[in-house]
C-alpha positions as CSV (number, residue, x, y, z in Angstrom):
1,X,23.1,25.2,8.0
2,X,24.1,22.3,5.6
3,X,21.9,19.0,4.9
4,X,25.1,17.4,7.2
5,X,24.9,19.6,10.0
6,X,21.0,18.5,10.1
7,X,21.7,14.8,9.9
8,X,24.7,15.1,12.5
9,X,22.3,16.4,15.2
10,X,19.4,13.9,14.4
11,X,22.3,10.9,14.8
12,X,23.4,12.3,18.4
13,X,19.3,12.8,19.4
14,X,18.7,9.0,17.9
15,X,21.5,8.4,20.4
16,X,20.2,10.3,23.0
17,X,16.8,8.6,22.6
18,X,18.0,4.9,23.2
19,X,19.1,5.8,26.3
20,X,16.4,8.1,27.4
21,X,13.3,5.6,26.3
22,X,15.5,2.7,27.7
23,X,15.1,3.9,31.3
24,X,11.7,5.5,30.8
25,X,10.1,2.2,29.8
26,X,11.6,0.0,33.0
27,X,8.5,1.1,34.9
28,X,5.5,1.5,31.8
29,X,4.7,-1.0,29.6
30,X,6.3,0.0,26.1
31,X,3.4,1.3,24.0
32,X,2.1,3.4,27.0
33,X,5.8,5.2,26.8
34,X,5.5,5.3,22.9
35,X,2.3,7.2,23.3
36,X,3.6,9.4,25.8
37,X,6.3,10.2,23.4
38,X,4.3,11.1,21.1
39,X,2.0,13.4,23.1
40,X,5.0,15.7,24.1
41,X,6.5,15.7,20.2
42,X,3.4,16.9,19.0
43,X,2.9,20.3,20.3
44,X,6.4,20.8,20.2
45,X,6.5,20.6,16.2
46,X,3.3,22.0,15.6
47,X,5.1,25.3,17.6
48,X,7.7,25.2,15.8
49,X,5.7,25.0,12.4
50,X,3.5,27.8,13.7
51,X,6.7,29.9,14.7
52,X,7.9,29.7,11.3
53,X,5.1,30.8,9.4
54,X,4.7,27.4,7.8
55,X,0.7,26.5,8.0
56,X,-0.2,28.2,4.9
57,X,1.3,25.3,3.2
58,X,-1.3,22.9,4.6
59,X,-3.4,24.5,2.1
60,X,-1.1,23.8,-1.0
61,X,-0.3,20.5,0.0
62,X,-1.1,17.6,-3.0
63,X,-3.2,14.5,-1.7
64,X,-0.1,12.3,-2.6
65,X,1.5,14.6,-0.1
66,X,-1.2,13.7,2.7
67,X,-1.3,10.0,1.5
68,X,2.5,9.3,1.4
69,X,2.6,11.6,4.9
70,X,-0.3,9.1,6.3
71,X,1.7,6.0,5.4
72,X,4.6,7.6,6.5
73,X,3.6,8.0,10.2
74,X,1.9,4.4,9.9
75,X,5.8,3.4,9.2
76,X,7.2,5.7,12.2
77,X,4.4,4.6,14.6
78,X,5.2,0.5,13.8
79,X,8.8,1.5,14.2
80,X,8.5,3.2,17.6
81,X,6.1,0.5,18.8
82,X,8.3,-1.6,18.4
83,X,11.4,-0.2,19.1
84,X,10.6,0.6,22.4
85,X,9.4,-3.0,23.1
86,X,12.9,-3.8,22.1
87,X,14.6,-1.8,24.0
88,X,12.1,-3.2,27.0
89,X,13.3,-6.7,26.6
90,X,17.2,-6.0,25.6
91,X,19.7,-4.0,26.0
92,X,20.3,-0.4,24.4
93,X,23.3,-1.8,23.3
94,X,22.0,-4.6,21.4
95,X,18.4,-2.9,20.0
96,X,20.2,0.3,18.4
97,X,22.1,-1.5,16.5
98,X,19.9,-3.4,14.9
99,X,17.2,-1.0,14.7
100,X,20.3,1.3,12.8
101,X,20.1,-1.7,10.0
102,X,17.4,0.7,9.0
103,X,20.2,2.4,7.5
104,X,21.1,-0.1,4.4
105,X,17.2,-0.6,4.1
106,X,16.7,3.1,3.2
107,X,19.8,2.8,0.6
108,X,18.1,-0.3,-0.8
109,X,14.7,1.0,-0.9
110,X,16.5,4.3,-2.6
111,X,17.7,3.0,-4.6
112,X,14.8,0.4,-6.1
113,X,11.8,3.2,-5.6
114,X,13.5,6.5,-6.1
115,X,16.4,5.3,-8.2
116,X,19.1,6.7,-6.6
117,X,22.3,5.5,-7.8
118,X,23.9,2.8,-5.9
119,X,27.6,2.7,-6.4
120,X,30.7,0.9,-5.0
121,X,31.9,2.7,-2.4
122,X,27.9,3.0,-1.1
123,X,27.5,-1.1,-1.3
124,X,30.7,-1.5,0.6
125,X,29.4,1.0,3.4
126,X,26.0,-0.7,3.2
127,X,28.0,-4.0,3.8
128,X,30.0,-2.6,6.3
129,X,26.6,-1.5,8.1
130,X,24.9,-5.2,8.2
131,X,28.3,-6.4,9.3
132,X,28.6,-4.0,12.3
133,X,25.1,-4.5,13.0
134,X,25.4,-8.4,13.2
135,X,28.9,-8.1,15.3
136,X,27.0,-6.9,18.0
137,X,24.5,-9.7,18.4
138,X,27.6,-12.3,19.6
């Protein structure tokens, strides 16, 4: 399967997930669902990892590959934290919005750390993503 098929499915589970941590944390208190969260994603990708054959990498792995993994689940842990706090105190409708401003950060930060090119018709979707995300604030 193509790099868009991928990215299609993880937009409709994002989707999926407002909803579905949007009613589970009306009775917990949000970092009590974020850890639950986490405790059923966890054996589910390490069985999938182990399914596929794909431990023997763990040996082969670089240490910038274990320190940029380490600050990247620092970054998703802050981000689910707080996301479902959001969604606690507002609406679905309102957080994933917002939250999706993630979006033009990635093509800034792509841009400035991985220098990825950033061209017109990119800046005016980026634009068009900030806008769309402020529209649904009023």
């Amino acid at each position: 399967m193509s790099w868009l098929v991928f990215a299609l499915l993880s937009a409709a589970a994002a989707a999926a997930t407002a909803i579905l941590a949007k009613i589970a944390v009306g009775d917990v208190p949000s970092n009590l669902a974020t850890a639950l969260r986490t405790s059923f994603i966890l054996p589910l990708v390490w069985a999938l990892v182990v399914a596929r054959g794909e431990t023997p990498a763990l040996r082969t792995a670089s240490t910038q590959t274990y320190v940029f993994l380490a600050l990247s689940a620092l970054a998703t842990g802050v981000s689910w934290l707080a996301y479902f706090k959001a969604l606690q105190l507002a609406p679905a409708s309102h957080v994933a919005p917002i939250d999706k401003l993630s979006l033009p950060l990635t093509i800034a930060l792509a841009t400035g750390v991985l220098g990825e090119p950033l061209t017109w018709k990119l800046g005016c979707g980026v634009a068009l993503m900030v806008a769309g995300a402020l529209l649904t604030l009023g």
